[in-house]
C-alpha positions in Angstrom: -12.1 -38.0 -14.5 -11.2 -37.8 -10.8 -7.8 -36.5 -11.7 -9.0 -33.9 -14.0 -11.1 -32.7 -11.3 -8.6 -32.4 -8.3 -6.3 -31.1 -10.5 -9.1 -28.0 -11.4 -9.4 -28.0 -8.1 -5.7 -27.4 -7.2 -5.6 -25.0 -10.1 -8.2 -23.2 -8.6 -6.8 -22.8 -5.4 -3.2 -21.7 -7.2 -4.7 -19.1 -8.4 -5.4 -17.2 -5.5 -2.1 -18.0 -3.9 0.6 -17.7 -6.4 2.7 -14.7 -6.3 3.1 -14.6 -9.8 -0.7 -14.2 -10.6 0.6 -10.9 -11.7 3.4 -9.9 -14.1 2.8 -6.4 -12.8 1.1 -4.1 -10.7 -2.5 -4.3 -11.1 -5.7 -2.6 -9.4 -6.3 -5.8 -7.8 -2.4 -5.2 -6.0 -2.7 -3.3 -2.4 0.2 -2.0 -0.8 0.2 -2.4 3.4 2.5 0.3 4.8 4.9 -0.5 7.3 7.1 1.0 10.3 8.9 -0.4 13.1 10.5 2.6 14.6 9.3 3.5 18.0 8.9 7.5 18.8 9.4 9.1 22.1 9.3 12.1 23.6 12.1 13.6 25.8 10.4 16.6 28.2 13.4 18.1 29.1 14.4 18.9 25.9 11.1 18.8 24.2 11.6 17.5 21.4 10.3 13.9 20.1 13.6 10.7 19.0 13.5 7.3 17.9 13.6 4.9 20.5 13.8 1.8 18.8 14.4 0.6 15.6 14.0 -2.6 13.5 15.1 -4.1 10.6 11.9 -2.5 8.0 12.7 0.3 5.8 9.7 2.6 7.6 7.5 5.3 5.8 7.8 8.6 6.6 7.2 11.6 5.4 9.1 15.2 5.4 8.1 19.0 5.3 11.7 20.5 4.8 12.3 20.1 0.8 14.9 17.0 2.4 14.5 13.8 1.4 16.2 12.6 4.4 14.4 12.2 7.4 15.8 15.6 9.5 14.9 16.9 13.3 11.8 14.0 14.0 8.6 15.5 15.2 9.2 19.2 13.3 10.1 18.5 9.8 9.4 14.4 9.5 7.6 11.9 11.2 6.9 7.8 10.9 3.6 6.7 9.2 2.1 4.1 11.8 -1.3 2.4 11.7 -1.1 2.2 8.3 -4.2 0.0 6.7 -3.3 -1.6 3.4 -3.4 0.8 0.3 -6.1 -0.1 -2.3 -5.5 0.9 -6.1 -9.2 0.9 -7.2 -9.8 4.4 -7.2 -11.7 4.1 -4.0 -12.1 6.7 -1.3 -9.7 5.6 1.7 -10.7 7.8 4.9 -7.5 6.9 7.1 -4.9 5.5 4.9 -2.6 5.8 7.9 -1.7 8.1 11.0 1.2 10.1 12.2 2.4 12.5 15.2 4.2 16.2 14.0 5.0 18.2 16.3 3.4 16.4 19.6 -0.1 16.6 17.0 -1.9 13.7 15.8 -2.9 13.6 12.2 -4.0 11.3 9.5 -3.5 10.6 5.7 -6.9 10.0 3.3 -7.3 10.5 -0.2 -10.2 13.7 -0.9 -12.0 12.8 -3.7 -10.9 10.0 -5.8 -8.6 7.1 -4.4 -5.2 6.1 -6.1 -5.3 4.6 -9.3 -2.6 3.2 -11.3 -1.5 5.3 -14.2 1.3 3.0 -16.0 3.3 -0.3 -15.0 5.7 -2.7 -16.9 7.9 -5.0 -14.7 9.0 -4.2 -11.6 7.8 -0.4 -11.7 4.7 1.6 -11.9 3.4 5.3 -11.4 0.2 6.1 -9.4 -1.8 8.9 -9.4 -1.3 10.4 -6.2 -3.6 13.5 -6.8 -6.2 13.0 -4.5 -3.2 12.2 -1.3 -4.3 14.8 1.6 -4.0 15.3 4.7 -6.0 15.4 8.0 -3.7 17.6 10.5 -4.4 19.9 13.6 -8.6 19.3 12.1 -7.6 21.0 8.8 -7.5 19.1 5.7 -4.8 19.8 3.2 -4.5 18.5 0.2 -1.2 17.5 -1.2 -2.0 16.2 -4.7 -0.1 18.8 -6.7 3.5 21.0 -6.8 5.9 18.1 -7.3 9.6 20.5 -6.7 11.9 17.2 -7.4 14.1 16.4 -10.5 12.0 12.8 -12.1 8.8 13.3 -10.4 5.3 14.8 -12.0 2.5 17.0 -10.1 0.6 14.0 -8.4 2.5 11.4 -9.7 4.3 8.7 -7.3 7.1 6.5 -8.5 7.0 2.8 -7.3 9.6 0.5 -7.5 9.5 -3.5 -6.8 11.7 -5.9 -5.8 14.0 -6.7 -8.8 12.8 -9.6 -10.6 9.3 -9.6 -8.9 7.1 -8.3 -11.2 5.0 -6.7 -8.5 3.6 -9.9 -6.9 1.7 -10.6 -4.2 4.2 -10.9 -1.3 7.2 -8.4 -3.0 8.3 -5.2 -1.0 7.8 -2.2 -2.5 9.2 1.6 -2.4 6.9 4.0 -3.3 8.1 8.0 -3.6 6.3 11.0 -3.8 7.0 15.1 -3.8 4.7 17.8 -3.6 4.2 21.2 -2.2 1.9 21.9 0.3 -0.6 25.1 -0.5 -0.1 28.2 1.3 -1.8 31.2 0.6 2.2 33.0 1.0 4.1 32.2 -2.0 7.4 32.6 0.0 6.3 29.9 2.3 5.2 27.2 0.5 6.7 23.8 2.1 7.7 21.1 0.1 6.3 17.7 1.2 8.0 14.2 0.8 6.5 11.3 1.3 8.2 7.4 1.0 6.1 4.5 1.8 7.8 0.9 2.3 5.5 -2.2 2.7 4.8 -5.6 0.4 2.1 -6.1 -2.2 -1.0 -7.8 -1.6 -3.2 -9.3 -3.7 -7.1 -8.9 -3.8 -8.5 -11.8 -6.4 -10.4 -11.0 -9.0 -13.8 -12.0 -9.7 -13.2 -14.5 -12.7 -10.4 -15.8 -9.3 -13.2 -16.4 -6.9 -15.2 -18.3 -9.5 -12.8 -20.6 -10.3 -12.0 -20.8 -6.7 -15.7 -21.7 -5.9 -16.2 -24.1 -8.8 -12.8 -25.9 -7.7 -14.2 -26.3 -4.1 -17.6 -27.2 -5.7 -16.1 -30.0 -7.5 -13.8 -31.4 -4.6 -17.2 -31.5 -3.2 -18.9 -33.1 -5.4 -16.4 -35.9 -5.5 -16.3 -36.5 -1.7 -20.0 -36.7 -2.1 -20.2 -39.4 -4.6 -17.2 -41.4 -2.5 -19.6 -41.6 0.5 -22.3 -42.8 -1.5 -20.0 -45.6 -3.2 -19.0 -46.5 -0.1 -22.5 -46.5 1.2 -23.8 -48.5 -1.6 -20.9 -51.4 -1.5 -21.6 -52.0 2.6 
């Protein structure tokens, strides 16, 4: 009896920790976003470089139809701050922030948050038509116009580590185009956005019952060992 309790226990407690809780990408996944490049500015020439560099793939984003980060602070810049990405449909009011041309700004979704639309393996696509952005205090949203050869209007395409299934604790890739509105049709800017980071895992309710009745049990057991002990003194 005690074994069949510590080990419901020990399930219990696996099932908030294993990274294969998941075979694939789920609403109860979030995606952090990451960046280790540092960004100065040089006043002589005006014009903002990386500094420093480390070993992350960093998110970014670009505004010249490239999908190759090109002139830093004009036509790109790093995502930094970023707060972990929730796939519950839920309204995120600074998903992350960024600096374009010496001006801060900040990503959010405007009206419904990301959600996932399909996902087998070590892929999935996310509706990305609620992404906007908070720039110079106008807010634009950038959920439509995708202009690139395998994407859809407000679709993003994420990818996994091979093999990984999306788990908790996997990097991901996530890849986006769109077009930004302009009331000009001759000047309408085409927007890329990649996100790098590793999924989390948020556990879901049925989780955090068996979690609680686990702990319950361990104790309930400790309980009755102090008694026994108690008793036989």
């Amino acid at each position: 009896m005690k074994f069949t309790m510590t080990r419901i226990a020990a399930l219990a407690a696996m099932a908030i920790t294993s990274p294969g809780a998941h075979a694939v990408l789920t609403s109860f996944n979030t995606l952090s976003i990451q960046n280790d490049a540092v960004t100065s500015y040089n006043a002589t020439s005006s014009s903002f470089y990386v500094s420093s560099d480390g070993p992350m793939l960093d998110s970014f984003f670009t505004l010249n139809g490239s999908k190759t980060p090109i002139g830093i602070g004009y036509q790109y810049a790093y995502l930094y701050n970023g707060a972990a990405l929730t796939l519950t449909g839920a309204t995120q009011s600074n998903i992350a922030t960024f600096t374009l041309s010496g001006i801060s700004g900040s990503y959010e979704t405007i009206g419904t948050g990301i959600i996932i639309l399909s996902a087998s393996g070590d892929t999935a696509t996310v509706d990305m038509s609620g992404w906007g952005v908070e720039w110079n205090d106008i807010i634009t949203p950038l959920g439509t116009g995708a202009w690139s050869t395998g994407y859809t209007s407000g679709v993003g395409n994420l990818t996994c580590t091979v093999g990984s299934g999306c788990a908790a604790g996997s990097a991901y890739t996530l890849k986006y185009t769109a077009s930004v509105p302009n009331p000009d049709p001759w000047l309408v800017t085409k927007y890329y956005l990649e996100l790098h980071g590793t999924v989390g895992a948020v556990p879901e309710a049925s989780t955090y019952a068996m979690m609680l009745a686990g702990l319950g049990l361990v104790g309930a057991m400790a309980r009755r060992r102090r008694q026994a002990e108690t008793n036989g003194r």
